[in-house]
C-alpha positions in Angstrom: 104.8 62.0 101.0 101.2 62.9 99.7 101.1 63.1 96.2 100.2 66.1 94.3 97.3 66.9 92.1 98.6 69.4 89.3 95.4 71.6 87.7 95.2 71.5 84.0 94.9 74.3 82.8 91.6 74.0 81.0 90.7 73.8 85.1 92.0 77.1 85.5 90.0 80.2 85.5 91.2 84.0 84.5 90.0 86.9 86.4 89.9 90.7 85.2 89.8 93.5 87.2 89.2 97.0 85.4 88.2 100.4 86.2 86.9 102.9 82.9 85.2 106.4 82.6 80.9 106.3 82.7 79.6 107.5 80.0 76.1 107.4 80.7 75.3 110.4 82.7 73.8 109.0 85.8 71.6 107.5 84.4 70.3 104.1 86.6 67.8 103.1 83.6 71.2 102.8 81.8 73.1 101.0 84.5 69.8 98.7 84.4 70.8 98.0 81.1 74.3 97.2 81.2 73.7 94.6 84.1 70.6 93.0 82.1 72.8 92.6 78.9 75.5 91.4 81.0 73.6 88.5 82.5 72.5 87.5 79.2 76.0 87.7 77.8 77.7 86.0 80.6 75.1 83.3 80.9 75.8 82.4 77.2 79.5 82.4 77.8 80.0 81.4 81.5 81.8 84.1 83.0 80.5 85.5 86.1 81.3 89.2 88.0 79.8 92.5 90.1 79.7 95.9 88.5 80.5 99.5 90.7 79.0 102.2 89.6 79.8 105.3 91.5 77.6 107.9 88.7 81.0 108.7 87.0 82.9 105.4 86.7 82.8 101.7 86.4 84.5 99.0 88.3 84.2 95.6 87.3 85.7 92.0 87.8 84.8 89.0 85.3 85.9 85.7 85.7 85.5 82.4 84.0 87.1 80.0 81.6 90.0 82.1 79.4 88.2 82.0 76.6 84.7 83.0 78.0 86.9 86.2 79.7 88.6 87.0 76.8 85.7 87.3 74.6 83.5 89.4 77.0 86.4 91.9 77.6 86.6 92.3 73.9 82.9 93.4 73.7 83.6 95.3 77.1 86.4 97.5 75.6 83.9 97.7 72.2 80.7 99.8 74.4 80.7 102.8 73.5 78.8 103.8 77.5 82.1 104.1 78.5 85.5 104.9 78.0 89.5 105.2 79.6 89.9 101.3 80.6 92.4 100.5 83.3 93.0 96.8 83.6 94.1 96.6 86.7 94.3 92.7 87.3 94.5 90.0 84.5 95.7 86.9 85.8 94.9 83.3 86.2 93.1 81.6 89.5 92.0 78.9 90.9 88.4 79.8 91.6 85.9 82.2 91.2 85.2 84.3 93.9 81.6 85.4 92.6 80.0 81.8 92.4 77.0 82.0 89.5 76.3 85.6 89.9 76.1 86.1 85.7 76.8 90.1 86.6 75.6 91.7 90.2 75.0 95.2 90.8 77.1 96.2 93.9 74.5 97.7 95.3 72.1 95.0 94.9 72.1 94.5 98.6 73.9 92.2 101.2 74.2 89.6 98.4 77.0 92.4 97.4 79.2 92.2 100.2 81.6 89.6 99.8 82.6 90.5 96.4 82.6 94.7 97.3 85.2 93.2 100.4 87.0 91.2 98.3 87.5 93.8 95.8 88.4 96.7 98.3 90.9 94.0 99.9 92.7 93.6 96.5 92.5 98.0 96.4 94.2 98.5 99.6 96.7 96.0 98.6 97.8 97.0 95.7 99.8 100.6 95.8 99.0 102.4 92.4 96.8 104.8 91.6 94.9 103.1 89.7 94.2 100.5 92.5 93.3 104.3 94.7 90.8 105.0 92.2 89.0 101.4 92.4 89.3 101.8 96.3 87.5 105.1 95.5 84.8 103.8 93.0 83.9 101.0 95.4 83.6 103.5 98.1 81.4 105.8 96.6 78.7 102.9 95.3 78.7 101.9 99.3 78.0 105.4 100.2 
């Protein structure tokens, strides 16, 4: 019998998955913004993600050591650019799924794919509407 190697959990990470109302008018110079302060932000604090933007409303996963998450979602639910978050997913995994990306764009070209099909993966599997709506934001930003 092989033995097994339990995970600590400070080698766990936690992953969030949310969805919230735009607030900043379709503005890209905004969205610009967001993603810049975000890299600085999660580079300080180690948490990694991609944002969707579809001109009305936000999709966004983070990921990273608990604490790193849980103080960035904190400042998330704080900015005032948008409003009405949905957290669809808060849970702890193994890995990350978006490697050292401090905060992507999803539209920031084929870097974007794997995390836009991992995300739409999770939407189709999950039957809410809530999980409809991120299927719908991730959608529109590919359009």
């Amino acid at each position: 019998m092989l033995p097994i190697r339990l995970r600590y959990v400070a080698d766990l990470m936690r992953r969030i998955i949310y969805t919230s109302r735009s607030l900043i008018d379709g503005s890209l110079a905004a969205l610009d913004a967001i993603v810049a302060e975000s890299i600085a932000w999660n580079t300080e604090v180690g948490v990694t993600g991609m944002l969707w933007w579809d001109g009305r409303n936000f999709a966004q996963v983070i990921e990273g050591e608990h604490d790193g998450v849980a103080v960035t979602i904190d400042r998330i639910r704080g900015d005032r650019r948008h409003r009405d978050m949905d957290v669809l997913f808060d849970r702890v995994v193994l890995t990350r799924q978006f490697g050292d990306w401090a905060m992507r764009r999803a539209d920031d070209g084929v870097e974007s794919t794997p995390g836009t099909t991992f995300l739409l993966g999770f939407a189709l599997g999950e039957p809410t509407p809530s999980a409809k709506r991120l299927y719908d934001i991730i959608i529109a930003t590919e359009s």
